[in-house]
C-alpha positions in Angstrom: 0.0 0.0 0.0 2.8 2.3 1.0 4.4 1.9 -2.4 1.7 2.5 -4.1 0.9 6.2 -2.1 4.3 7.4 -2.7 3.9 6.5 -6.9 0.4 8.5 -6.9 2.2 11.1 -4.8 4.7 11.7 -7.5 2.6 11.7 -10.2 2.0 15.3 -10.4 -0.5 18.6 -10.7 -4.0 17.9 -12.9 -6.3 15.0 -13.2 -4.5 11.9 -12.8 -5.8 8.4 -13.9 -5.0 5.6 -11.8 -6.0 1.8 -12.9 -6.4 -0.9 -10.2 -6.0 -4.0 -12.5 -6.7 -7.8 -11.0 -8.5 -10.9 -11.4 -11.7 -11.4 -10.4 -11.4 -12.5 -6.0 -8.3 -10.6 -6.2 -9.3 -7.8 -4.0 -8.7 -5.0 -6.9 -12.3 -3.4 -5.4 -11.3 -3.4 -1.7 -8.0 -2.2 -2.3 -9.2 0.7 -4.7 -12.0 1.6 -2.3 -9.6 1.6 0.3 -7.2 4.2 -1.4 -10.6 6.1 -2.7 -11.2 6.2 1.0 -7.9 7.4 2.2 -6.3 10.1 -0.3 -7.9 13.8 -0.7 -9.8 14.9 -3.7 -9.8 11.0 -4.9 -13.3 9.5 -7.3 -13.3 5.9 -8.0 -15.3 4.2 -10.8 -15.4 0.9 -11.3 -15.6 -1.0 -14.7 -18.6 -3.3 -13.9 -21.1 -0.3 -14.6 -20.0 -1.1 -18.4 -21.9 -5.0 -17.8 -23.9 -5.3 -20.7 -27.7 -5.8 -19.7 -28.4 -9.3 -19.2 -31.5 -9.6 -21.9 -28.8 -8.3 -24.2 -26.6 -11.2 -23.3 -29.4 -13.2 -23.0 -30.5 -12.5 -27.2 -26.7 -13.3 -27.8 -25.9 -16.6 -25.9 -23.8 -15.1 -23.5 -25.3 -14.8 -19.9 -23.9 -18.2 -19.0 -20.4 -16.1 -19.0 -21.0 -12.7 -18.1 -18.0 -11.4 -16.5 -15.6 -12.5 -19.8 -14.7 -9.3 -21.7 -17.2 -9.6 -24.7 -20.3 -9.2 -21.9 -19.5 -5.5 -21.4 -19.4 -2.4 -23.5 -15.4 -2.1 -24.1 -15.4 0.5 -26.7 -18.4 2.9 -24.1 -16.0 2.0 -21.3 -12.8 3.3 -23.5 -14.7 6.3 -24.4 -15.3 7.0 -20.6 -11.8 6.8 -19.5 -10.7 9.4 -22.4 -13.1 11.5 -21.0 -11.9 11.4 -17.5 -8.3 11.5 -18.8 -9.4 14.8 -20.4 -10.7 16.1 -17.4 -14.4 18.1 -16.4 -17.0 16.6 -14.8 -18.1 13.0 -16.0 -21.4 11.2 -15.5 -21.1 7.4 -14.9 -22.7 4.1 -15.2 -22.5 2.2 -11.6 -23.4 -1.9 -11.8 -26.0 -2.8 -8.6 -25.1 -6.4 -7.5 -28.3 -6.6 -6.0 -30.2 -6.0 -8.9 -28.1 -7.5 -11.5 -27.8 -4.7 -13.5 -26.2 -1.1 -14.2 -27.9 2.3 -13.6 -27.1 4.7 -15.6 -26.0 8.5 -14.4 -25.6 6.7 -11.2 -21.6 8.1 -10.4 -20.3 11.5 -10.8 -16.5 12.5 -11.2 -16.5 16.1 -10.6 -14.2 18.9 -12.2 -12.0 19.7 -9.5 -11.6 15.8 -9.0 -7.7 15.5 -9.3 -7.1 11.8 -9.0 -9.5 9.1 -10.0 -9.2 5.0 -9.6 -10.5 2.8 -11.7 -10.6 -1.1 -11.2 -11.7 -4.0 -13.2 -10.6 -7.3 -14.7 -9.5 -6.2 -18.3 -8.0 -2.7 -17.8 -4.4 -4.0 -19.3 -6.0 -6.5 -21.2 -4.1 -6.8 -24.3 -7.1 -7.1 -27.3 -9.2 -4.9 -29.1 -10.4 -2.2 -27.6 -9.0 -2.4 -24.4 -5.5 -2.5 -25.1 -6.0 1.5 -25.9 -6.2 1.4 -22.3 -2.9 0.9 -21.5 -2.2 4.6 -23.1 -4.3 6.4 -20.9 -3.0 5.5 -17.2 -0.6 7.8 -15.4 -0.2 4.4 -13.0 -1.1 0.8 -13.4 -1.0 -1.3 -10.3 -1.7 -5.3 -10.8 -2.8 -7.2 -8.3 -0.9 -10.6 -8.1 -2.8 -13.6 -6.5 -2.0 -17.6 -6.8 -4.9 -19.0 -8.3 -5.8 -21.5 -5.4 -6.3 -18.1 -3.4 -8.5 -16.9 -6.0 -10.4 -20.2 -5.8 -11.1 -20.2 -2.3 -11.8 -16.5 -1.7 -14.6 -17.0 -5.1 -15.8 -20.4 -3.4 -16.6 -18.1 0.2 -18.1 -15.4 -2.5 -20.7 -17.3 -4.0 -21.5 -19.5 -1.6 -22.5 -16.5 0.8 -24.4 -15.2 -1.5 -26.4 -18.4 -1.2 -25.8 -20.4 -4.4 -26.7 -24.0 -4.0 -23.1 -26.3 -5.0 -24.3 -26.4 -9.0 -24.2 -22.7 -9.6 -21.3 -22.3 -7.4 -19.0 -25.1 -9.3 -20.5 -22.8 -12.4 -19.7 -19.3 -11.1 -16.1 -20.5 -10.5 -15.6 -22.1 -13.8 -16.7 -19.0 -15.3 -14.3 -16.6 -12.9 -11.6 -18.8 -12.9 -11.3 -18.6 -16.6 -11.7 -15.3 -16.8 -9.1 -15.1 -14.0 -6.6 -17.0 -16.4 -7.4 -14.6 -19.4 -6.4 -11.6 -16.9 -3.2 -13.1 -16.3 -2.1 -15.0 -19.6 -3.4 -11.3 -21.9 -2.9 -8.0 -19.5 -0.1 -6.1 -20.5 2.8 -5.1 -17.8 1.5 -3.1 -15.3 3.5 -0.2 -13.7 3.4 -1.9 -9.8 2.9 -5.2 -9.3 1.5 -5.8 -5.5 1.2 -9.3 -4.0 -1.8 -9.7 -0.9 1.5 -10.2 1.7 2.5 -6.6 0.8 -0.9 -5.4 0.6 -1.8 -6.9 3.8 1.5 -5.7 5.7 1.3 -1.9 4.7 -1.2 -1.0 6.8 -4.1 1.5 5.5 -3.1 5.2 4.4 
């Protein structure tokens, strides 16, 4: 954590784009809320408002793996991060687990904003469109977890979110693949941060 306070500390005056890359059980969301949390004048938005609505994956086959990077909207969520890159106030999409679904015009960035964090799965993910991604961070930190971590932190997701054994053996076939997509495709990030150094830093 330390580390990665003293690289946004150098990055300098004007809006500043920070991605918070990992797999999904990595703890990219706690990590970036925890930053959000801690440093002045900080917005986060995450990716998962980009979700593509489900009867949409629904009418194309694809709700058996939403999650996998052709179930959101890459080239809206590309267009989003140029906007914040170029600064001003930006409106948001913001994905409601609860409901299943995101709202638009639910998150605000505003002008004076100086440093925003985003997170998601495929922010270095080297294909088309995301890899013109990579262009756009002043920072990349990756999140570096083994994947039997990954598997038993996803296993304690689902099941407390009351799947029976079927849909949690499915839920974990689908993040675990995506998992391996996130760390066989992203490109290099700037920081690389393993949960022992996370952990060990203490909060800012």
């Amino acid at each position: 954590m330390r580390e990665i306070l003293d690289r946004i500390a150098g990055l300098g005056p004007g809006r500043r784009i920070v991605a918070i890359v990992g797999a999904p059980g990595s703890g990219k969301s706690t990590l970036a809320a925890r930053l959000a949390a801690g440093l002045a004048d900080a917005a986060l938005v995450p990716m998962d408002g980009f979700h593509l609505d489900n009867r949409l994956l629904e009418a194309e086959g694809l709700r058996g793996c939403k999650g996998a990077p052709q179930t959101f909207d890459a080239a809206g969520f590309v267009a989003l991060v140029q906007r914040l890159k170029a600064g001003g106030e930006v409106v948001h999409p913001v994905f409601d687990r609860g409901l299943d679904l995101s709202i638009a015009g639910a998150g605000r960035v505003e002008a004076a904003t100086r440093l925003v964090l985003v997170e998601g799965n495929y922010l270095l993910l080297d294909r088309t469109p995301w890899r013109k991604l990579a262009g756009l961070w002043d920072l990349s930190v990756m999140l570096d977890v083994p994947m039997e971590e990954l598997r038993r932190r996803l296993t304690a997701r689902w099941q407390g979110l009351g799947r029976s054994p079927a849909e949690v053996m499915a839920h974990l076939e689908n993040d675990l693949g995506n998992a391996e997509l996130v760390l066989r495709e992203s490109l290099p990030a700037d920081l690389l941060v393993r949960p022992a150094a996370m952990s060990s830093a203490g909060t800012p």
